[in-house]
N, CA, C and O of each residue as an XYZ file, in Angstrom:
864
protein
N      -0.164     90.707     29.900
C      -1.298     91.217     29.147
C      -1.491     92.701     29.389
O      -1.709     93.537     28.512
N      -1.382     92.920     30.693
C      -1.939     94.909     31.054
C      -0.146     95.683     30.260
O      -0.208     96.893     30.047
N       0.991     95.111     29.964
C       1.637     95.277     29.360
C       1.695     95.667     27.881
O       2.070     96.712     27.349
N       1.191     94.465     27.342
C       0.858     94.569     25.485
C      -0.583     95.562     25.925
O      -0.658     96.139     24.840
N      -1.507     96.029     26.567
C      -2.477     96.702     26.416
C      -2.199     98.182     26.326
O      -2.570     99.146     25.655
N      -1.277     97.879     27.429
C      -0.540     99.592     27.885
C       0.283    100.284     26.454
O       0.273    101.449     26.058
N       0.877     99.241     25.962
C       1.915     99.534     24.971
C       0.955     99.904     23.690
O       1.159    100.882     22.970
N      -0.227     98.881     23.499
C      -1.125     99.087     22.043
C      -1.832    100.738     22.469
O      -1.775    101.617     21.609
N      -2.170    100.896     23.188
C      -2.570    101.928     23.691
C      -1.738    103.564     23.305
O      -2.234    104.557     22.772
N      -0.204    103.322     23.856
C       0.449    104.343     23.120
C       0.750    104.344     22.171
O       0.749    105.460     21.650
N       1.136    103.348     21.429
C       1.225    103.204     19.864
C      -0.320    103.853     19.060
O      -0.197    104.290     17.916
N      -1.211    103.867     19.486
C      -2.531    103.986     18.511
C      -2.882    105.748     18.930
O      -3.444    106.514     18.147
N      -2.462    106.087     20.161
C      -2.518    107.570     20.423
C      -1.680    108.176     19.997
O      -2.078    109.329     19.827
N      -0.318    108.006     19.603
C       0.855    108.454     19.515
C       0.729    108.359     17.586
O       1.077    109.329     16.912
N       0.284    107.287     17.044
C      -0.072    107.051     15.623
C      -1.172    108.235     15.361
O      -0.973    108.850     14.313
N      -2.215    108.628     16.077
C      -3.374    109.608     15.799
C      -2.691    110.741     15.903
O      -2.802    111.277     14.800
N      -1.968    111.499     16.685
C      -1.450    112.594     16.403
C      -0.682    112.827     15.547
O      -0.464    113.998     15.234
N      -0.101    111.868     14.973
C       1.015    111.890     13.616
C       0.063    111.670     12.804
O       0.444    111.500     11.646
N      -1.246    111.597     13.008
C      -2.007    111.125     11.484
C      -2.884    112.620     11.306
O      -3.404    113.035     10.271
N      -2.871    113.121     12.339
C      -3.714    114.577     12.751
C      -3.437    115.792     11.984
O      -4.078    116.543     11.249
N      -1.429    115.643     12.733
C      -0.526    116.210     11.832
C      -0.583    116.575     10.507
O      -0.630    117.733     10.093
N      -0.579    115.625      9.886
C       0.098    115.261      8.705
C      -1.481    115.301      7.673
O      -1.434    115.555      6.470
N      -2.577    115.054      8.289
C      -3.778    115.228      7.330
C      -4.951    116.573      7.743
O      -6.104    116.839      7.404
N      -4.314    116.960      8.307
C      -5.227    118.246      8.906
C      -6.216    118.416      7.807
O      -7.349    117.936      7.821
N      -5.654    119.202      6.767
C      -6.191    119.629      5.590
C      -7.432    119.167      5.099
O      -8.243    119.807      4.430
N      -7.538    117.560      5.639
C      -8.567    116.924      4.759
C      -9.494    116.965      6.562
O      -9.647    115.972      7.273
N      -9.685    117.540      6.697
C     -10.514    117.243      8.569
C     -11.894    118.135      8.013
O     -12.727    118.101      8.919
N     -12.233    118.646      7.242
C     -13.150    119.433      6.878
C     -14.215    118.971      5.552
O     -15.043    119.641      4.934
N     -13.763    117.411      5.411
C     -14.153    116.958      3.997
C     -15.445    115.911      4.449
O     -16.416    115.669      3.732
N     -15.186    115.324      5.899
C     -16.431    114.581      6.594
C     -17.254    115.146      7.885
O     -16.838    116.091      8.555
N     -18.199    114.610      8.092
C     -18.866    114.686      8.820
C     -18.039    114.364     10.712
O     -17.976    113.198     11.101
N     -17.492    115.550     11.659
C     -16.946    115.583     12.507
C     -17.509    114.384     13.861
O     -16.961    113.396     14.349
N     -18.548    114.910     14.063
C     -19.410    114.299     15.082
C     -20.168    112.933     14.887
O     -21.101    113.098     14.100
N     -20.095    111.905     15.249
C     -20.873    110.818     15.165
C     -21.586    110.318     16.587
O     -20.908    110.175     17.605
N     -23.157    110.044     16.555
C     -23.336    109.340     17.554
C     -23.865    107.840     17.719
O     -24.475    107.615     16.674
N     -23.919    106.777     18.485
C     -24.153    105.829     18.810
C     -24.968    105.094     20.059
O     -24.666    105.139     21.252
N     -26.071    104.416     19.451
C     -27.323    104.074     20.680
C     -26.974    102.819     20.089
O     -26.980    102.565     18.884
N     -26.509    101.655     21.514
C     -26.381    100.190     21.302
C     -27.338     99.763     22.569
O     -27.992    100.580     23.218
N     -27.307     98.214     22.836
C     -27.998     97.663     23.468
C     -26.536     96.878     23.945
O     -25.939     97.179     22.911
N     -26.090     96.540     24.285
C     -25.284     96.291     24.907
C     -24.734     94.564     25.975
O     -25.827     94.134     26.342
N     -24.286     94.162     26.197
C     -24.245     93.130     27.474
C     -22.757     93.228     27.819
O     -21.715     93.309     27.169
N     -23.146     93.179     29.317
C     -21.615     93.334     29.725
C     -21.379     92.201     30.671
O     -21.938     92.204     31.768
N     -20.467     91.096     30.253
C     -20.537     90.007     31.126
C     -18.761     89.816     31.874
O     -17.759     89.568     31.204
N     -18.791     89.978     33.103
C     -17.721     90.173     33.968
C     -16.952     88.739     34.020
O     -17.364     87.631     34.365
N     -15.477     89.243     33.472
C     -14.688     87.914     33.524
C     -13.869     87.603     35.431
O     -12.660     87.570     35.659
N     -14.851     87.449     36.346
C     -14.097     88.381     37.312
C     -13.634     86.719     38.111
O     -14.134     85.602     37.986
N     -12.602     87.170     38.838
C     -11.991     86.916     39.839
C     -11.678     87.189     41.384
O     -11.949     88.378     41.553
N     -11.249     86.657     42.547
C     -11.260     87.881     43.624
C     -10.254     87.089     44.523
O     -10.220     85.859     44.510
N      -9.455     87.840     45.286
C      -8.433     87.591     46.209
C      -9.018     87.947     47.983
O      -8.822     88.887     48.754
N      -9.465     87.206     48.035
C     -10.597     87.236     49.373
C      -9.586     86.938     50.979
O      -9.356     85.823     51.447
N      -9.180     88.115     51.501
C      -8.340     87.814     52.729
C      -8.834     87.147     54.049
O      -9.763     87.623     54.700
N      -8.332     86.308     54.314
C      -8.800     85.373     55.794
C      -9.942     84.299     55.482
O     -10.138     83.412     56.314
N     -10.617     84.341     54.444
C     -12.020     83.233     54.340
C     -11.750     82.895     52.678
O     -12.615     82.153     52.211
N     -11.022     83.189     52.019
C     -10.843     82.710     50.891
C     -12.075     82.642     50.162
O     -13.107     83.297     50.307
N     -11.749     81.629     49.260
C     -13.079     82.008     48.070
C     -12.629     82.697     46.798
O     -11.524     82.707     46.255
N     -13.674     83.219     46.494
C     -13.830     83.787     44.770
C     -14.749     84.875     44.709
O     -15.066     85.431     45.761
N     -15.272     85.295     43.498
C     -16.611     85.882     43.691
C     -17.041     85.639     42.339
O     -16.371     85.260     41.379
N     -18.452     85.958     42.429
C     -19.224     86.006     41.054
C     -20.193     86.929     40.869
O     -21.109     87.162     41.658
N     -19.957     87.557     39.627
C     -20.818     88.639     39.511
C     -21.505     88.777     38.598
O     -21.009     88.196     37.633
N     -22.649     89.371     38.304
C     -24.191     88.642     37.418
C     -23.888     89.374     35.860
O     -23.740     90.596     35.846
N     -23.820     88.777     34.854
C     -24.578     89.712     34.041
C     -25.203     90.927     33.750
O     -26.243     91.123     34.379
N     -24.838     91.825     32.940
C     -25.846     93.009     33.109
C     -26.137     93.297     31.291
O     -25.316     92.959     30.439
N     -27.620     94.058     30.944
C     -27.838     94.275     29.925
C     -28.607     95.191     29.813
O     -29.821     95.111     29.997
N     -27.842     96.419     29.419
C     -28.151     97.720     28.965
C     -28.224     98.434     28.059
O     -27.462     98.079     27.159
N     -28.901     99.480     27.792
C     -28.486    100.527     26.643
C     -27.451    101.167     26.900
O     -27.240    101.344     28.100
N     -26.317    101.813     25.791
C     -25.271    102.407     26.067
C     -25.191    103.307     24.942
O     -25.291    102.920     23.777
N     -24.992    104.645     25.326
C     -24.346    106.121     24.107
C     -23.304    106.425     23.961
O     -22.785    106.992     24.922
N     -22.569    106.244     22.872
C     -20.971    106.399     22.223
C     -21.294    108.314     21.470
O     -22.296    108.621     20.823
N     -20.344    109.100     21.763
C     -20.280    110.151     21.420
C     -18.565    110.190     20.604
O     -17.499    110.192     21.221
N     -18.715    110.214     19.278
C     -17.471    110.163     18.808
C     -16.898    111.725     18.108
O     -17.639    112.658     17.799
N     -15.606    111.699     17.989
C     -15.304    113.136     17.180
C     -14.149    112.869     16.270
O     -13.063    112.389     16.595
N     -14.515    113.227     15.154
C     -13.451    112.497     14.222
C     -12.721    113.934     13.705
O     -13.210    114.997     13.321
N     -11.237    113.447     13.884
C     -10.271    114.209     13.145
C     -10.047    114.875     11.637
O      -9.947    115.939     11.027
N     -10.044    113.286     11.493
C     -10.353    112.959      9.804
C     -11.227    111.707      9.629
O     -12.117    111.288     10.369
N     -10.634    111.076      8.161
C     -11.809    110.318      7.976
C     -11.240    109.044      8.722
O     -12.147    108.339      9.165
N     -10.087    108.620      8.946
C      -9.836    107.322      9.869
C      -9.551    107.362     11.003
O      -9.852    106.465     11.790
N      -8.757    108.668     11.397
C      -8.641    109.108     13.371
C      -9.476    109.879     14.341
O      -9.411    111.101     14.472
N     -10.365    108.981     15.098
C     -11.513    109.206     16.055
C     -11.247    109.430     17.683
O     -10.145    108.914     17.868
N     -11.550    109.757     18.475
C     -11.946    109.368     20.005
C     -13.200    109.787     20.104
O     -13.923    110.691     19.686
N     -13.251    108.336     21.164
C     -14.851    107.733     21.533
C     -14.957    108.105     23.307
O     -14.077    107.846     24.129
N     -16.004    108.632     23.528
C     -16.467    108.777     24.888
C     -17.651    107.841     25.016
O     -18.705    108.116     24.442
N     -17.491    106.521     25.896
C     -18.768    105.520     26.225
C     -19.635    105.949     27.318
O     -19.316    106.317     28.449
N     -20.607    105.854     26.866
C     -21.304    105.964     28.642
C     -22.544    105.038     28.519
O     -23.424    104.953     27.663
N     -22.306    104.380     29.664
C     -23.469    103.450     30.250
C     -23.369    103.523     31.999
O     -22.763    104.236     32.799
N     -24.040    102.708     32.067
C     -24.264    102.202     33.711
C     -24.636    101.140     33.755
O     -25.326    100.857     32.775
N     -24.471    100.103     34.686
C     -24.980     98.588     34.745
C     -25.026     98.176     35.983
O     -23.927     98.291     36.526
N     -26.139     97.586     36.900
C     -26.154     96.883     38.028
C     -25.607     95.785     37.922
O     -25.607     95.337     36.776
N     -25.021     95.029     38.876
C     -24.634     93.612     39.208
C     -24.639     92.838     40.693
O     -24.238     93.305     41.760
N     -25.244     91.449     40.429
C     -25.409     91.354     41.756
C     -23.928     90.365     42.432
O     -23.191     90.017     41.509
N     -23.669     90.120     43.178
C     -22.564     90.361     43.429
C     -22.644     88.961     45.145
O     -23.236     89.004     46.223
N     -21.659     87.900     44.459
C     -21.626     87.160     45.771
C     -20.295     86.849     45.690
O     -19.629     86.972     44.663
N     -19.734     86.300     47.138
C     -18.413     85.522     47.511
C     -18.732     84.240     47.336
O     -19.841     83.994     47.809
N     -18.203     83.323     46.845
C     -18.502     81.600     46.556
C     -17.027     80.863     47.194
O     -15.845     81.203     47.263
N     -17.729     79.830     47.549
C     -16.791     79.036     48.653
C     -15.373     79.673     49.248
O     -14.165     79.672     49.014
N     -16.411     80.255     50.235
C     -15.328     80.752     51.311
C     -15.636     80.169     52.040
O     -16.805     79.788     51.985
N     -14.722     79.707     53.257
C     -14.598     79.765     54.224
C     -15.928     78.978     55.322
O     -16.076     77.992     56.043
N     -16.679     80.177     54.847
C     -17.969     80.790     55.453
C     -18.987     80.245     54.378
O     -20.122     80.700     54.242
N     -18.573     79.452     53.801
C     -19.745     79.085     52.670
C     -19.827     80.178     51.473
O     -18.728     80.637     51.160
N     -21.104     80.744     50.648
C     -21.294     80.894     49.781
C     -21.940     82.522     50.625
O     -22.819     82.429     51.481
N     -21.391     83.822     50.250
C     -22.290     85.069     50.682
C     -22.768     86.400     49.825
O     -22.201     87.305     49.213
N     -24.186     85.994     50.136
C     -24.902     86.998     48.917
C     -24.660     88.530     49.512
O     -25.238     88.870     50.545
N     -23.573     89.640     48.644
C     -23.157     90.438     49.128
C     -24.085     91.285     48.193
O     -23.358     92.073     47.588
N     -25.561     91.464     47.783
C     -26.551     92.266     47.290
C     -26.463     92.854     45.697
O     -26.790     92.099     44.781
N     -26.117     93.902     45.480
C     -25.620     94.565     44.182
C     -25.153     95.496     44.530
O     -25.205     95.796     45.723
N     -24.445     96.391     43.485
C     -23.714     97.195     43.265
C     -23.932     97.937     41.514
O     -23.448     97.385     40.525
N     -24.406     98.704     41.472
C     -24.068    100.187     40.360
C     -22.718    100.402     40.401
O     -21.934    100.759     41.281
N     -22.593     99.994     38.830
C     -20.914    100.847     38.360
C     -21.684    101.768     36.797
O     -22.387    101.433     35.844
N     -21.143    102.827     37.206
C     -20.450    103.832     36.238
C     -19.516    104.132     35.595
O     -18.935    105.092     36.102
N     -18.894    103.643     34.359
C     -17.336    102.966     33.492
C     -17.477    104.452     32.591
O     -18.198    104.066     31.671
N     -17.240    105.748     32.355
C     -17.071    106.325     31.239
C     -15.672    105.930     30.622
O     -14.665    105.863     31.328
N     -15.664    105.703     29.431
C     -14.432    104.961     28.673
C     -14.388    105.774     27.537
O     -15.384    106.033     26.861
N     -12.752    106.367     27.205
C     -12.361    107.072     26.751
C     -11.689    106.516     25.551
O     -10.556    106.199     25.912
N     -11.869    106.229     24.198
C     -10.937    105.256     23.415
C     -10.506    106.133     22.543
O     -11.193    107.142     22.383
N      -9.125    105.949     21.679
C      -8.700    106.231     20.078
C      -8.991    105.442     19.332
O      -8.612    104.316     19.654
N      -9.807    105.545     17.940
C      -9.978    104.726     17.100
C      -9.224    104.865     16.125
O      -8.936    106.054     15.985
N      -8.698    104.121     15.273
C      -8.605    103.850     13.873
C      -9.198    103.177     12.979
O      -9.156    101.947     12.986
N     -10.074    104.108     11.745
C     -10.721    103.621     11.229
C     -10.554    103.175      9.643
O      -9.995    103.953      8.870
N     -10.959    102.145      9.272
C     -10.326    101.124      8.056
C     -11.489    101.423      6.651
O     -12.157    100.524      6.140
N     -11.514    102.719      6.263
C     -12.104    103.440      5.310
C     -12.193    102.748      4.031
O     -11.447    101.778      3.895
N     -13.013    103.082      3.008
C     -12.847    102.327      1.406
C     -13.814    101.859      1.110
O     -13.840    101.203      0.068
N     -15.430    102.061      2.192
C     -16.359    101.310      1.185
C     -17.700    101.314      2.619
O     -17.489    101.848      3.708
N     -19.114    100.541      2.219
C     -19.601    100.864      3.413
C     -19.467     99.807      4.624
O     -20.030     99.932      5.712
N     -18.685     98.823      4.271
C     -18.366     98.201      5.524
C     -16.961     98.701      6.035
O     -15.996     98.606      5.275
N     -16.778     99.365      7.616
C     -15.804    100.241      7.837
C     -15.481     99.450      9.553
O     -15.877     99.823     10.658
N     -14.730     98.416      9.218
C     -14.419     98.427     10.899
C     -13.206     99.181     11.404
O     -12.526     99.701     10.520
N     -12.725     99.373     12.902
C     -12.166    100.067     13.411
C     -11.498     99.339     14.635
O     -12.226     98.554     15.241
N     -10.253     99.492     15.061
C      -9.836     99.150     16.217
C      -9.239    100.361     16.974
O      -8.525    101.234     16.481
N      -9.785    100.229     18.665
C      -9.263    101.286     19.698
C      -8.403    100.633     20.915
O      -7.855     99.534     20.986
N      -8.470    101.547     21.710
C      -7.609    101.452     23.005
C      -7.993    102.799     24.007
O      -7.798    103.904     23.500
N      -8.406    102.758     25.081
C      -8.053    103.957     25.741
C      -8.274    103.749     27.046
O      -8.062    102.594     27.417
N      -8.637    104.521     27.860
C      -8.801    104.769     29.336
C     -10.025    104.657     29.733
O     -10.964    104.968     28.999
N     -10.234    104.038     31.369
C     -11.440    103.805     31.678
C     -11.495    104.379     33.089
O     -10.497    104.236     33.796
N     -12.845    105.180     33.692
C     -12.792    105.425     35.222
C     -14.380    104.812     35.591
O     -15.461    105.089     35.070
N     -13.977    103.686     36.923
C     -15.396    103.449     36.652
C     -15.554    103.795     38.174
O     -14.644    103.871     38.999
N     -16.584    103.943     38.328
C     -17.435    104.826     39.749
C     -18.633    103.601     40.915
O     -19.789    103.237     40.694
N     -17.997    103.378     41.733
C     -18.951    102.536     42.537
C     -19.992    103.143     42.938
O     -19.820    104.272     43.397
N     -21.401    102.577     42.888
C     -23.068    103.266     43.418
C     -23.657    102.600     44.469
O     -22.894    101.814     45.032
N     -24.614    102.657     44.847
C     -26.055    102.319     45.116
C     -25.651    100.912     45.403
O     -26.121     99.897     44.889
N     -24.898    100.986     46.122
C     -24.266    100.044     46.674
C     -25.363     99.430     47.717
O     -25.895    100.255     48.461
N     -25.803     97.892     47.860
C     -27.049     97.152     48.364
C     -26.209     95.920     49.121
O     -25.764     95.020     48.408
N     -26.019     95.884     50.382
C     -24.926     95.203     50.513
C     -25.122     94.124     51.400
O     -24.341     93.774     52.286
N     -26.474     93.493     51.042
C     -26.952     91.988     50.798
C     -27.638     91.769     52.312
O     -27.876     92.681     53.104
N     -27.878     90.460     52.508
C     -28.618     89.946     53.906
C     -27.240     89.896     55.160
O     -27.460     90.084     56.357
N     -26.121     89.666     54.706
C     -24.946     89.100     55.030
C     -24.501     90.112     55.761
O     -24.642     90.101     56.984
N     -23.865     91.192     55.068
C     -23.152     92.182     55.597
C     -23.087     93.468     56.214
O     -23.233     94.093     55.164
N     -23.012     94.124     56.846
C     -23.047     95.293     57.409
C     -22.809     96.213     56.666
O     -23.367     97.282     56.915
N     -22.121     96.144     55.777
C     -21.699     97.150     55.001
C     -20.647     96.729     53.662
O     -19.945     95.718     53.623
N     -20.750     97.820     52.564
C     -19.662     96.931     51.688
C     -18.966     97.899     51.083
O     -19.977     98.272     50.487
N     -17.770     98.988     50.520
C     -17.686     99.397     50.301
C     -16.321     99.141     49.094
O     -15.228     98.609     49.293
N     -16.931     99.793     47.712
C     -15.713     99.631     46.485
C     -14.892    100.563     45.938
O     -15.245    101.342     45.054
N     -13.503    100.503     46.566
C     -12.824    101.623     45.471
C     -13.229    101.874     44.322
O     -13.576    101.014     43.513
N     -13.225    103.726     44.027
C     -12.782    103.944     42.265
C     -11.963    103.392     41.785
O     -10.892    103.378     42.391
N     -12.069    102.622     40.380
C     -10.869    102.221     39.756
C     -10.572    102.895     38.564
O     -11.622    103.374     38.136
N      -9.693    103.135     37.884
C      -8.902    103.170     36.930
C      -8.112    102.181     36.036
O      -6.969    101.741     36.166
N      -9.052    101.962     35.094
C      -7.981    100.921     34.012
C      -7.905    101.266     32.903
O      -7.887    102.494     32.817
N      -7.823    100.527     31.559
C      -7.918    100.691     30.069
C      -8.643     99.708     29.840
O      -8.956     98.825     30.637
N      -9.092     99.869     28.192
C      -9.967     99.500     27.331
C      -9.220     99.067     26.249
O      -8.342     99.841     25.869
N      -9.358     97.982     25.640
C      -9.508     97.769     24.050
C     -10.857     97.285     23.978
O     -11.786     96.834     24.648
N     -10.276     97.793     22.154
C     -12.148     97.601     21.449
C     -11.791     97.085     20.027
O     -10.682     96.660     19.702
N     -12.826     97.177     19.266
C     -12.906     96.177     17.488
C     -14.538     96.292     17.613
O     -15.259     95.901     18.532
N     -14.826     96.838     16.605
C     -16.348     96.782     15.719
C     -15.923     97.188     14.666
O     -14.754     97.203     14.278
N     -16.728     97.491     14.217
C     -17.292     97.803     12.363
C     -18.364     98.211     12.386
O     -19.155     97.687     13.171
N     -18.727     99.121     11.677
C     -20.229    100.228     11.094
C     -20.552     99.875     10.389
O     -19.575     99.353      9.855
N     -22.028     99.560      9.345
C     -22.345     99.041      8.320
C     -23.064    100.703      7.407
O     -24.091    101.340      7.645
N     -22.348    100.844      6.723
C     -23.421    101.953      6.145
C     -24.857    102.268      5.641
O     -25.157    101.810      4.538
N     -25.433    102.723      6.066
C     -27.109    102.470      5.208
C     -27.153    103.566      4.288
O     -27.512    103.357      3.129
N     -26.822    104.731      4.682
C     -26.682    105.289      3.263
C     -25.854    106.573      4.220
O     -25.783    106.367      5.432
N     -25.285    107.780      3.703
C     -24.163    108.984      4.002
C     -24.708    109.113      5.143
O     -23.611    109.324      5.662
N     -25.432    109.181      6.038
C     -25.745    109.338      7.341
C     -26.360    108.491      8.322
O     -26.388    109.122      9.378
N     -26.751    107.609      8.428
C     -26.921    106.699      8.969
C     -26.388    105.498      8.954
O     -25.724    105.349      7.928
N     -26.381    104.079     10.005
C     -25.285    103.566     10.031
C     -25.889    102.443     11.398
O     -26.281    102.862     12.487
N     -25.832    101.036     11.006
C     -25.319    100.046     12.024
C     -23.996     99.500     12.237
O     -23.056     99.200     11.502
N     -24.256     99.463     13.641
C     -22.705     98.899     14.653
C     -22.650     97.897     15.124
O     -23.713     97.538     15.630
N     -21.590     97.011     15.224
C     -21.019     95.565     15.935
C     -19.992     96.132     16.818
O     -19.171     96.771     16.160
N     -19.690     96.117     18.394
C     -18.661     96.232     18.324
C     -18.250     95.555     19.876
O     -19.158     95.353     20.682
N     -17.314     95.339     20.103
C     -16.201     94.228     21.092
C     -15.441     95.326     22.041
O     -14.864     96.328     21.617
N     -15.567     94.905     23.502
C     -14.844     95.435     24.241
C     -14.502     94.805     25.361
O     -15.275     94.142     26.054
N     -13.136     95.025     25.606
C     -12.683     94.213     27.085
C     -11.832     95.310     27.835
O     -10.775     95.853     27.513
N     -12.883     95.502     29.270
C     -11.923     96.500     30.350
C     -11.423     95.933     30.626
O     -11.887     94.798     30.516
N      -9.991     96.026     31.267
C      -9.425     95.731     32.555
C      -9.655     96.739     33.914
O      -9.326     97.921     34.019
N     -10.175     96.068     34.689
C     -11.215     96.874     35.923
C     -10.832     95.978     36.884
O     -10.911     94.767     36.678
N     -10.418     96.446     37.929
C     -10.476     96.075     38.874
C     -10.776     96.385     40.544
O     -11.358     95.303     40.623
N     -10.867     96.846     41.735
C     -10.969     97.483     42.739
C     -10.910     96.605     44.023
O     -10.899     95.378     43.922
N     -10.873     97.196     45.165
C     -10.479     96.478     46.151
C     -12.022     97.136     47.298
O     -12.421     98.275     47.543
N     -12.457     95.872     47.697
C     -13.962     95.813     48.269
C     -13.288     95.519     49.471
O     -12.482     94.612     49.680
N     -13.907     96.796     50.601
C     -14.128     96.510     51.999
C     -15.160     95.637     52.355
O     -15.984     95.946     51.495
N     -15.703     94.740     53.040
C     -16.701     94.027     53.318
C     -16.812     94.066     55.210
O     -16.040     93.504     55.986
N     -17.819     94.770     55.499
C     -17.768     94.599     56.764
C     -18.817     93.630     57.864
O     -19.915     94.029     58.252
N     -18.277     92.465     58.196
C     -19.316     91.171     57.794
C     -19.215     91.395     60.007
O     -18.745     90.568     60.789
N     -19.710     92.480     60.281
C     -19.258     92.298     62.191
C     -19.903     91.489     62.668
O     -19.411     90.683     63.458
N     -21.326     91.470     62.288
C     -22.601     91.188     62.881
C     -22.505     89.249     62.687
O     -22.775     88.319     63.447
N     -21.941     89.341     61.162
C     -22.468     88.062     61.025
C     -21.213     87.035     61.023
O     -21.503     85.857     61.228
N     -19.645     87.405     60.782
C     -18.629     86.947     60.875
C     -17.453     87.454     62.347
O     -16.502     86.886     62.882
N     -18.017     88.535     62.529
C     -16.895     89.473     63.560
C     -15.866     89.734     63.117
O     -14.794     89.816     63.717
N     -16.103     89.907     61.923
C     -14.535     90.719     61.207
C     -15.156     91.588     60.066
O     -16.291     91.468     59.605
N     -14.322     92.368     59.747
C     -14.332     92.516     58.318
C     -13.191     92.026     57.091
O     -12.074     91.633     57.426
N     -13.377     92.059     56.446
C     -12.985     91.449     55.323
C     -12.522     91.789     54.016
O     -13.254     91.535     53.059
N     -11.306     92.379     53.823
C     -10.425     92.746     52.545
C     -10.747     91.654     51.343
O     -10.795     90.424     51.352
N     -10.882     92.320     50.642
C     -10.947     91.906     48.622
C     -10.260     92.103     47.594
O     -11.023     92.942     47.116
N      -9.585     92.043     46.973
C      -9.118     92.383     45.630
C      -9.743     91.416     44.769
O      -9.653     90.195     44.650
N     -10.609     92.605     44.029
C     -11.736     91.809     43.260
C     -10.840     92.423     41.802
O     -10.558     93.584     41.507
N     -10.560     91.178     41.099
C     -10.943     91.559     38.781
C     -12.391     91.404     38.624
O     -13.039     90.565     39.250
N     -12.828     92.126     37.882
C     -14.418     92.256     36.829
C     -13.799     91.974     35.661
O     -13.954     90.826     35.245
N     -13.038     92.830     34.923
C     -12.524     92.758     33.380
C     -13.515     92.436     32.473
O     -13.265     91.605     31.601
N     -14.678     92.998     32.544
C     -15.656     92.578     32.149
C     -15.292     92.686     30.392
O     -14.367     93.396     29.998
N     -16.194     91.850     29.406
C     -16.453     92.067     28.025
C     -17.566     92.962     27.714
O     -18.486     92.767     28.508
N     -17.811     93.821     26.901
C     -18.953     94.520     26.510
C     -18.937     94.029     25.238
O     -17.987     94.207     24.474
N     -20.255     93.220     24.866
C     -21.248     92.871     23.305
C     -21.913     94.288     22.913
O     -21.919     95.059     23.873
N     -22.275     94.629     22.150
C     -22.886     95.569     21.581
C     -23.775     95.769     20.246
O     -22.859     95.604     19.442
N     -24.383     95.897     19.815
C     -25.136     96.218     18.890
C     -25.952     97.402     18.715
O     -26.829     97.368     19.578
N     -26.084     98.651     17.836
C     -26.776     99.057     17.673
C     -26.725    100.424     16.286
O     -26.024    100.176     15.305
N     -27.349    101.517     16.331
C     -27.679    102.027     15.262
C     -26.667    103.391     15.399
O     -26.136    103.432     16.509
N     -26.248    104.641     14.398
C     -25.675    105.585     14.516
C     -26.221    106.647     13.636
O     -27.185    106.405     12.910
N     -25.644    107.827     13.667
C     -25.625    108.490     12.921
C     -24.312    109.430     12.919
O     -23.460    109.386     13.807
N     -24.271    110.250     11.846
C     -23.309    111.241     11.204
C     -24.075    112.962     11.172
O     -25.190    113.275     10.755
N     -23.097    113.758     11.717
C     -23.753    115.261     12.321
C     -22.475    115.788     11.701
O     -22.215    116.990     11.751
């Protein structure tokens, strides 16, 4: 799968510069700048590789507002800059050690996509791909542990929505996203296990979305 992602990924960047190329001329006929206010849910498909106490993990739901800043080439080749933030609370489930509430954690995902967009009328959907860096926070690291600490990660994005037009400048959005995210969590459990404790945690979370735009 991080294979066919990697590959759709250069195919759709590598397709935008040949489309850049080749239509320059017409880059001056629409509206460049678009922005986007959704409401968002981001629900984590996650998994975890828990060293010495085994287990899993599970991580909560989150539901936020999120701002898409887009810049269009022409009228069908885009890149999208996402930005949100989302808390999650965050436990180990049957380890070892039973079940441990490891508190929450703040991530910061700015996600970088290429779109292609499917022009001809006012329903306009679009499919992307791009890069993601997401940033560990405010890290709360539960009743359990001494401490918890999460690599930066680095992954990619695909995406799929559609815009609904309301009239030349304004505009509702649907749109679908799945990171691949992953990072590796120190857990330092001294007090209450006498060890600490290596992770390789997946999130791969989905992002739902809904919300309104405009054209600048």
């Amino acid at each position: 799968m991080k294979k066919i992602g990697i590959s759709l990924m250069v195919v759709l960047l590598s397709s935008m510069n040949f489309a850049i190329a080749q239509d320059q001329a017409t880059n001056d006929n629409g509206s460049k700048w678009q922005f986007r206010l959704r409401g968002i849910v981001v629900t984590p498909d996650e998994s975890a590789d828990i060293a010495g106490i085994g287990g899993d993990a599970s991580i909560s739901t989150a539901f936020v507002p999120e701002l898409d800043i887009s810049y269009f080439f022409n009228e069908n080749w885009s890149v999208e800059l996402i930005l949100a933030t989302t808390k999650h609370d965050v436990e180990a489930v049957g380890t070892a050690a039973g079940d441990i509430d490891l508190g929450h954690v703040w991530l910061l995902p700015p996600t970088l996509t290429g779109q292609y967009h499917f022009t001809g009328g006012d329903f306009v959907p679009y499919l992307g791909a791009g890069l993601n860096l997401t940033l560990f926070y405010g890290v709360d690291e539960g009743p359990v542990a001494d401490d918890v600490d999460y690599d930066t990660s680095i992954g990619y994005a695909l995406q799929g929505g559609f815009d609904y037009m309301l009239n030349d400048k304004w505009f509702l959005n649907v749109d679908v996203k799945k990171l691949f995210l992953s990072t590796d969590a120190t857990i330092n459990a001294t007090t209450a296990l006498g060890a600490t404790v290596d992770a390789d945690v997946d999130i791969n979370p989905w992002i739902i979305g809904f919300g309104v735009g405009v054209k600048l």
